[in-house]
N, CA, C and O atoms as a printed pandas DataFrame, in Angstrom:
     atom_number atom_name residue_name chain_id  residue_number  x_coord  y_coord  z_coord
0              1         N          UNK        A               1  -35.454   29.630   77.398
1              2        CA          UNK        A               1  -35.242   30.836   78.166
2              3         C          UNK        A               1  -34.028   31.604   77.692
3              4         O          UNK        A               1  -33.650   32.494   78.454
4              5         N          UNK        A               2  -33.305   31.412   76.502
5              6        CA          UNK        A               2  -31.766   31.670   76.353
6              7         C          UNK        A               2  -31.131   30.914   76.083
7              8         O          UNK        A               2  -31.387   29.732   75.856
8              9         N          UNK        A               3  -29.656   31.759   76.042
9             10        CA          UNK        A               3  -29.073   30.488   75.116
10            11         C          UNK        A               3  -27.227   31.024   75.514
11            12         O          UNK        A               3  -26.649   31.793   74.747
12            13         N          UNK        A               4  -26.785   30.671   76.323
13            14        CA          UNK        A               4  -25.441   30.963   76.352
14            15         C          UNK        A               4  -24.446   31.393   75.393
15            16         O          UNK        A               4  -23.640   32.317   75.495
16            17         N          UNK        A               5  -24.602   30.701   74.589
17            18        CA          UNK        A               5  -23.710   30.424   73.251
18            19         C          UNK        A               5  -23.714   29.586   72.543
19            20         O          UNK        A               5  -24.271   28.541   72.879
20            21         N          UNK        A               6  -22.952   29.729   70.982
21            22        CA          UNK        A               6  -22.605   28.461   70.711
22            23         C          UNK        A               6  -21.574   28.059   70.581
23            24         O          UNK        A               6  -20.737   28.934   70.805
24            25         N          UNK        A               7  -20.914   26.571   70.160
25            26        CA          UNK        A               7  -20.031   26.127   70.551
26            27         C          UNK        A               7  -19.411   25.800   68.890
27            28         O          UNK        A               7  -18.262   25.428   68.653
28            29         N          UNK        A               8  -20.682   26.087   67.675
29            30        CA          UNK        A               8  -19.583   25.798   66.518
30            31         C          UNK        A               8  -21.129   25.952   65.537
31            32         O          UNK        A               8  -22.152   25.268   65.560
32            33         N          UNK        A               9  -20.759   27.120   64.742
33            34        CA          UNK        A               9  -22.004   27.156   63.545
34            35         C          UNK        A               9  -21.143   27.132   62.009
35            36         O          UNK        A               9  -20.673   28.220   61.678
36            37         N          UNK        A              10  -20.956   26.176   61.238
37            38        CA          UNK        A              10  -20.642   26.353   60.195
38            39         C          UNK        A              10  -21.857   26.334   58.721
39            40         O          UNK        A              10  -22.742   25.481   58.668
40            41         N          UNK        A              11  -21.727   27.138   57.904
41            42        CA          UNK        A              11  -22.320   26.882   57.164
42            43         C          UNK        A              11  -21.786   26.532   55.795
43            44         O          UNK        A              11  -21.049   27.323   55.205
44            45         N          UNK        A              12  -22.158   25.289   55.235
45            46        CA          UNK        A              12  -21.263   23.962   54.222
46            47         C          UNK        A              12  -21.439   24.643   52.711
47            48         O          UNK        A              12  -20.570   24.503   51.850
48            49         N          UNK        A              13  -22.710   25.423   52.484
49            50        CA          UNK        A              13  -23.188   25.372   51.357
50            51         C          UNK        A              13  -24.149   27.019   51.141
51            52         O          UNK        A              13  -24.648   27.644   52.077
52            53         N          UNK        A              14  -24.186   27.307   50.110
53            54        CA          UNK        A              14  -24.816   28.731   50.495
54            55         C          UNK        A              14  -26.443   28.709   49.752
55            56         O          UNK        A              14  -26.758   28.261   48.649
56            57         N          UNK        A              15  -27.260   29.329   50.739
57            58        CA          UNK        A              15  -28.347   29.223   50.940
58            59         C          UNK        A              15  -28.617   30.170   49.857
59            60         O          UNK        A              15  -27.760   31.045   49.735
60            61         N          UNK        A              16  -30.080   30.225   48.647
61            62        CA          UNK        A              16  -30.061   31.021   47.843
62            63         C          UNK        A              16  -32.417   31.069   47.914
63            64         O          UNK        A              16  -33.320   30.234   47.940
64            65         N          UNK        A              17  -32.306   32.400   47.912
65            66        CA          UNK        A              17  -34.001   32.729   47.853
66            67         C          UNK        A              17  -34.813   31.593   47.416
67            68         O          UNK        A              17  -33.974   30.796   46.996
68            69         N          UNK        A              18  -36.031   31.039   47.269
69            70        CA          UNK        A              18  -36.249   29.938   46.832
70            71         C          UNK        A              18  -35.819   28.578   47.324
71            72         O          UNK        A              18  -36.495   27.658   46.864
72            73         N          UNK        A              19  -34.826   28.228   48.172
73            74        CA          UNK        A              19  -34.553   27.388   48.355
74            75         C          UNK        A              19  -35.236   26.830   50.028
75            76         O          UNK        A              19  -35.153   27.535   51.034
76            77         N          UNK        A              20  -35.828   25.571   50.001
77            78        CA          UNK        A              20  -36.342   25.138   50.662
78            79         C          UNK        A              20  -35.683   24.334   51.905
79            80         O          UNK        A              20  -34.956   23.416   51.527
80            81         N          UNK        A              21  -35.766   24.463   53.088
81            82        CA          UNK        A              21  -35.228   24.322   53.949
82            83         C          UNK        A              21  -35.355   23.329   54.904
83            84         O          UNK        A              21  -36.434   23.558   55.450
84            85         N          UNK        A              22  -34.832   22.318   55.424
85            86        CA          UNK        A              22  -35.427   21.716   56.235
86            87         C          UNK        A              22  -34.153   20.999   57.652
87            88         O          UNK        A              22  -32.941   20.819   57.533
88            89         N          UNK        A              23  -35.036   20.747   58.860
89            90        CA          UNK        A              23  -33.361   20.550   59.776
90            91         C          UNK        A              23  -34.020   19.455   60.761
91            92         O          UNK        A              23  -35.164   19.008   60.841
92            93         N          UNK        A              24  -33.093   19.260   61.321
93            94        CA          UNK        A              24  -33.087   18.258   62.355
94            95         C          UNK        A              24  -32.518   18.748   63.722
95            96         O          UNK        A              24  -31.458   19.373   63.751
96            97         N          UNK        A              25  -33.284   18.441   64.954
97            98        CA          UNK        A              25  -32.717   18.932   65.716
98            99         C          UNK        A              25  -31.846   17.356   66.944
99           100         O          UNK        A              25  -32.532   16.565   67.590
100          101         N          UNK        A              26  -30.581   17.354   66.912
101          102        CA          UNK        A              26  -30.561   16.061   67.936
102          103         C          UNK        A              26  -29.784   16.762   69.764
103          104         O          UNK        A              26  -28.861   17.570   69.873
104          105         N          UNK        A              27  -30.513   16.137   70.832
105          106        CA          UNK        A              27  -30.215   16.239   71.942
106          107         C          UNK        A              27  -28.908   15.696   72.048
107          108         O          UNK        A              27  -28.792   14.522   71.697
108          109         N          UNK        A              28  -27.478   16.541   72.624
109          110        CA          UNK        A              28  -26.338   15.688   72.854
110          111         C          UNK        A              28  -26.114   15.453   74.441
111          112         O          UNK        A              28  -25.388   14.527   74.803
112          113         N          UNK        A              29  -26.836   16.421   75.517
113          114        CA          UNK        A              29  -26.448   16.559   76.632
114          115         C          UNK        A              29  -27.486   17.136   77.337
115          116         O          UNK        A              29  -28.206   17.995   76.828
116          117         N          UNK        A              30  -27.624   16.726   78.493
117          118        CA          UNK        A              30  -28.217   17.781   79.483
118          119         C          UNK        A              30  -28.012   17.370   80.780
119          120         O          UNK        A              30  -27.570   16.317   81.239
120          121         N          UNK        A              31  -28.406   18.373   81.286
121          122        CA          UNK        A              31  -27.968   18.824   82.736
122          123         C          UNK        A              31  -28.932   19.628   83.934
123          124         O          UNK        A              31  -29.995   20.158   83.609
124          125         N          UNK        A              32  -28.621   19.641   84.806
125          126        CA          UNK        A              32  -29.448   21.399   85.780
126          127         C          UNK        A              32  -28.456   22.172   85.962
127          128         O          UNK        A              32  -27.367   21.675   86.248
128          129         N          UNK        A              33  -28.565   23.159   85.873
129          130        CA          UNK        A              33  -27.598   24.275   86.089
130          131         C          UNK        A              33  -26.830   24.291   87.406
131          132         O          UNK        A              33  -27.448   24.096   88.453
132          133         N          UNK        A              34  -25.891   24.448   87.411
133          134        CA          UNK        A              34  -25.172   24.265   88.651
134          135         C          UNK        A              34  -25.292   25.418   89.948
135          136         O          UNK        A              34  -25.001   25.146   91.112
136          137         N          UNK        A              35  -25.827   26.864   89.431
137          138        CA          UNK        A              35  -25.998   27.950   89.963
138          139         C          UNK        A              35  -27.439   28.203   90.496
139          140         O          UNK        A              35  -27.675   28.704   91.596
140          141         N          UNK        A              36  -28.877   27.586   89.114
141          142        CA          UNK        A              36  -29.833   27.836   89.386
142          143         C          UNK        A              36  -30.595   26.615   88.719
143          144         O          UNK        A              36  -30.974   26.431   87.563
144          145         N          UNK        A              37  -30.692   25.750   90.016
145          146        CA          UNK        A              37  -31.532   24.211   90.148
146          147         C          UNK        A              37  -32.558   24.766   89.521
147          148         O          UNK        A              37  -31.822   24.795   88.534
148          149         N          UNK        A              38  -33.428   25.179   89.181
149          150        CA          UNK        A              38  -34.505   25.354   88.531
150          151         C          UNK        A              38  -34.458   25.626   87.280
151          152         O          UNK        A              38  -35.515   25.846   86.689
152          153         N          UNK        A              39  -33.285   25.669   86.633
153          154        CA          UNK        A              39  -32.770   25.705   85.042
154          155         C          UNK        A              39  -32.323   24.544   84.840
155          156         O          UNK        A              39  -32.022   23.794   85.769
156          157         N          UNK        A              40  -32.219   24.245   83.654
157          158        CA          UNK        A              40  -31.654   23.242   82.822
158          159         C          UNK        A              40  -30.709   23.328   81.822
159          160         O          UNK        A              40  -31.278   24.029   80.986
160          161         N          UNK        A              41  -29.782   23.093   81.451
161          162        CA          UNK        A              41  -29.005   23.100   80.174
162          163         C          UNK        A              41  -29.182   21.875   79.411
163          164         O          UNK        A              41  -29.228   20.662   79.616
164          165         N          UNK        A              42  -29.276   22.818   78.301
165          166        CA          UNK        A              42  -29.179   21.215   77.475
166          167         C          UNK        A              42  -28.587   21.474   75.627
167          168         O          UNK        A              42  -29.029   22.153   74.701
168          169         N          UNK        A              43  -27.639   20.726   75.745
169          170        CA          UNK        A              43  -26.224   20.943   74.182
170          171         C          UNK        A              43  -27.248   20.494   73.113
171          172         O          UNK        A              43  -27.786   19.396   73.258
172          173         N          UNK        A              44  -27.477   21.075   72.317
173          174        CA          UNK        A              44  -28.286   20.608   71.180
174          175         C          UNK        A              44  -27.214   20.435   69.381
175          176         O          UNK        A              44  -26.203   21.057   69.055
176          177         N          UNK        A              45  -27.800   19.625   68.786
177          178        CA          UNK        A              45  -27.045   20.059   67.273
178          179         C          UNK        A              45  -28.072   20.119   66.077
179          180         O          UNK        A              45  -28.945   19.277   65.863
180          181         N          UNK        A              46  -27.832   21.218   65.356
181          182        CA          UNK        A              46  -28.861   21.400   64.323
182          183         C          UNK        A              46  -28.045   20.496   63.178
183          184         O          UNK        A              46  -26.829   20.308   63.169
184          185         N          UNK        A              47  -29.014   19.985   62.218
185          186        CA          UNK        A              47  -28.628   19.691   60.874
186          187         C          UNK        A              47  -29.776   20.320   60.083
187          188         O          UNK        A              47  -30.968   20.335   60.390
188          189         N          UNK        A              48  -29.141   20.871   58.934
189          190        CA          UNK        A              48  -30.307   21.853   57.972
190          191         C          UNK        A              48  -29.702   21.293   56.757
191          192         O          UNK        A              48  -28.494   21.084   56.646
192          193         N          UNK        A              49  -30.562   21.060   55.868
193          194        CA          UNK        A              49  -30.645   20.622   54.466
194          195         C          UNK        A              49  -30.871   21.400   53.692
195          196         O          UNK        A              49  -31.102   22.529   54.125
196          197         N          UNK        A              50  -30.912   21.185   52.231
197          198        CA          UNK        A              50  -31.652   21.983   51.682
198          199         C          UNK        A              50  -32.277   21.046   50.631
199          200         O          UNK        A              50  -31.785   19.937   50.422
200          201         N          UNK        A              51  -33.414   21.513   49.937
201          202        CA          UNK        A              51  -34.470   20.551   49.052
202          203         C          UNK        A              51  -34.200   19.359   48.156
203          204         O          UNK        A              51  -34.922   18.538   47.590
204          205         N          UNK        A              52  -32.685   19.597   48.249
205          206        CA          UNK        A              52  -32.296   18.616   47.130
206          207         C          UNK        A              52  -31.103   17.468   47.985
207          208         O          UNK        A              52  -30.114   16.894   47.530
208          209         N          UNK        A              53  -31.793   17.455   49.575
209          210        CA          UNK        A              53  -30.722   16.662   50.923
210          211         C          UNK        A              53  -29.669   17.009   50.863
211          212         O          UNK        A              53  -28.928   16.107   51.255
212          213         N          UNK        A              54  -28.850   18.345   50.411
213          214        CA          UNK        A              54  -27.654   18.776   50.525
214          215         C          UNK        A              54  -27.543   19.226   51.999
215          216         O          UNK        A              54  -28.442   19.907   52.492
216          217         N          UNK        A              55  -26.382   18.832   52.759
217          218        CA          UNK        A              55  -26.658   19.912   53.848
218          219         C          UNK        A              55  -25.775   21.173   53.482
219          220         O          UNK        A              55  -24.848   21.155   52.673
220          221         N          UNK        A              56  -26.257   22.393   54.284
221          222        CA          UNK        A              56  -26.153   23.588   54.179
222          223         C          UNK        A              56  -25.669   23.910   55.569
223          224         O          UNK        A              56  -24.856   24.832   55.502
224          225         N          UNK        A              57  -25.854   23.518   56.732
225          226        CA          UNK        A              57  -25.245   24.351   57.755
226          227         C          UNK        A              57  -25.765   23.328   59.008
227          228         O          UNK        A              57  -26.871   22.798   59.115
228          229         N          UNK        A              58  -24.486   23.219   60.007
229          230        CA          UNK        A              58  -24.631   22.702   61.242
230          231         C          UNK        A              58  -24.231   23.536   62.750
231          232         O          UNK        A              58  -23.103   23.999   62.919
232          233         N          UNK        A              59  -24.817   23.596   63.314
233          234        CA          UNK        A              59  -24.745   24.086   64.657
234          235         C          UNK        A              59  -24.537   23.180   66.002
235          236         O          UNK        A              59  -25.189   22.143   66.121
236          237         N          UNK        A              60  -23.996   23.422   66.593
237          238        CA          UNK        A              60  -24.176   22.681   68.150
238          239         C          UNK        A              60  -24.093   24.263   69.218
239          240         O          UNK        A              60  -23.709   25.367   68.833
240          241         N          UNK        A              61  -24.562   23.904   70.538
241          242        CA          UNK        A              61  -24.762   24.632   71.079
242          243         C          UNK        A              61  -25.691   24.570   72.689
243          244         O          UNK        A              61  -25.952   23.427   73.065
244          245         N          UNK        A              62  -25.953   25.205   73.188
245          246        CA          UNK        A              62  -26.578   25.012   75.041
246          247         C          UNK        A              62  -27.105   26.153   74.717
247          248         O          UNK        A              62  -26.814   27.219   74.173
248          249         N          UNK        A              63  -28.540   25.248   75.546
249          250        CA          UNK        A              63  -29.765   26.201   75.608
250          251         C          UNK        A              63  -30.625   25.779   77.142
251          252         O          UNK        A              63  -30.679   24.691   77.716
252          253         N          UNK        A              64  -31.274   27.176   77.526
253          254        CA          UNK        A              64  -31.554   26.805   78.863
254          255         C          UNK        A              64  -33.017   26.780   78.861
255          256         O          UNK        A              64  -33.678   27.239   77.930
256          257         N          UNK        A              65  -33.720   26.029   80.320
257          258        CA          UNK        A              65  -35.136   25.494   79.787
258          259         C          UNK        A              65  -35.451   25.239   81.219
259          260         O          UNK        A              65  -34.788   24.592   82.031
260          261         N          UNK        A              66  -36.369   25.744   81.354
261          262        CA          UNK        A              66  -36.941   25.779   82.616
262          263         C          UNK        A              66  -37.251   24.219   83.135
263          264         O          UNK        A              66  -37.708   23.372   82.367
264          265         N          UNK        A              67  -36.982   23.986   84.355
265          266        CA          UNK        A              67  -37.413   22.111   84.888
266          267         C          UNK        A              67  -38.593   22.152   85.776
267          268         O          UNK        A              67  -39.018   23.061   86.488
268          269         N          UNK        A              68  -39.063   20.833   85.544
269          270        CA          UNK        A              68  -40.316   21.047   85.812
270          271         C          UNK        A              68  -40.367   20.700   86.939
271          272         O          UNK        A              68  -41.488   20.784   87.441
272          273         N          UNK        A              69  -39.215   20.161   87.847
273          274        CA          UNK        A              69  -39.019   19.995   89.336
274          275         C          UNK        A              69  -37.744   20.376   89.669
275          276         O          UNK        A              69  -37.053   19.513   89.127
276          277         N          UNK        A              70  -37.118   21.029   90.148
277          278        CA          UNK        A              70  -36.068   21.234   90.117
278          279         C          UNK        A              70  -35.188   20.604   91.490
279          280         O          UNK        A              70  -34.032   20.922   91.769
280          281         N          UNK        A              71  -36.053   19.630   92.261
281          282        CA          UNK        A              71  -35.550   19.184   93.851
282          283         C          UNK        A              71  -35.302   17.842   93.117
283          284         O          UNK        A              71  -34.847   17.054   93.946
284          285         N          UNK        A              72  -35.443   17.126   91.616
285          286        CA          UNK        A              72  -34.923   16.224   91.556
286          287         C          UNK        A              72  -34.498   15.809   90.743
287          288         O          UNK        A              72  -35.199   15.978   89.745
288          289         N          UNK        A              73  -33.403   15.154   90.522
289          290        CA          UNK        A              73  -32.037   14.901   89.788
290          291         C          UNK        A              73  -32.915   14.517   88.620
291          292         O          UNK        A              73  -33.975   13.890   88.637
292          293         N          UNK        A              74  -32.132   15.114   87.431
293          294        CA          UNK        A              74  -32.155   14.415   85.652
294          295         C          UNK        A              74  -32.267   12.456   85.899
295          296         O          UNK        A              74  -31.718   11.719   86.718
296          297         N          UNK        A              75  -33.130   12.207   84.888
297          298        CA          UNK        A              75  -32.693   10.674   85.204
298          299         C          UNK        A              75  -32.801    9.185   86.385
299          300         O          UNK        A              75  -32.726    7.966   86.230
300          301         N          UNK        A              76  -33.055   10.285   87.790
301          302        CA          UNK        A              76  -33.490    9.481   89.088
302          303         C          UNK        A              76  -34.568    9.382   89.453
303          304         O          UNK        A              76  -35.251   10.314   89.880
304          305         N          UNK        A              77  -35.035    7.798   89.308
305          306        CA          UNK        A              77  -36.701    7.704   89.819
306          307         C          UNK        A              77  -36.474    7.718   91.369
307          308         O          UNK        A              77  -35.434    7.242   91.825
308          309         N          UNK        A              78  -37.331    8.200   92.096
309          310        CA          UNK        A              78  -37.899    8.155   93.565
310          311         C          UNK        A              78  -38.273    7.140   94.065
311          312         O          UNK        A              78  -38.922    6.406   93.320
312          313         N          UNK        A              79  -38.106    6.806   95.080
313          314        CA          UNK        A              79  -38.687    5.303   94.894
314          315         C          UNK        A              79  -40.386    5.695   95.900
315          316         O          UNK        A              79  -40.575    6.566   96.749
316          317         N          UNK        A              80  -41.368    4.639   95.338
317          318        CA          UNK        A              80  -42.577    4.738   95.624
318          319         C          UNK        A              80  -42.961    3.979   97.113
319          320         O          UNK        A              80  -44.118    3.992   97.532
């Protein structure tokens, strides 16, 4: 749904036409929004390579994402 910001984009190596691309995305955090329970945040970090496993550029950053219940906590089962 968006994306607040980010928190750190460097890029290591410079990207040139032809060059083949590839990334990783890893989950560092998440959350529900503190304002609007029906959002989610969640800190992500990119890793991008390039064809020859060099990396080329890393990102971290929060991105928001709609929940698919929002009356119940990240992580807490209900009990049955």
């Amino acid at each position: 749904l968006g994306s607040p910001g980010l928190d750190e984009l460097k890029w290591l190596k410079p990207v040139y036409p032809g060059d083949t691309l590839s990334g990783t995305m890893t989950v560092l955090e998440s959350r529900p929004s503190a304002k609007r329970p029906e959002l989610g945040l969640v800190k992500t970090r990119w890793d991008v390579v390039n064809q020859d496993g060099a990396p080329v550029m890393t990102m971290t950053g929060w991105n928001l994402y709609r929940r698919r219940d929002p009356g119940v906590a990240a992580g807490v089962v209900e009990p049955s």
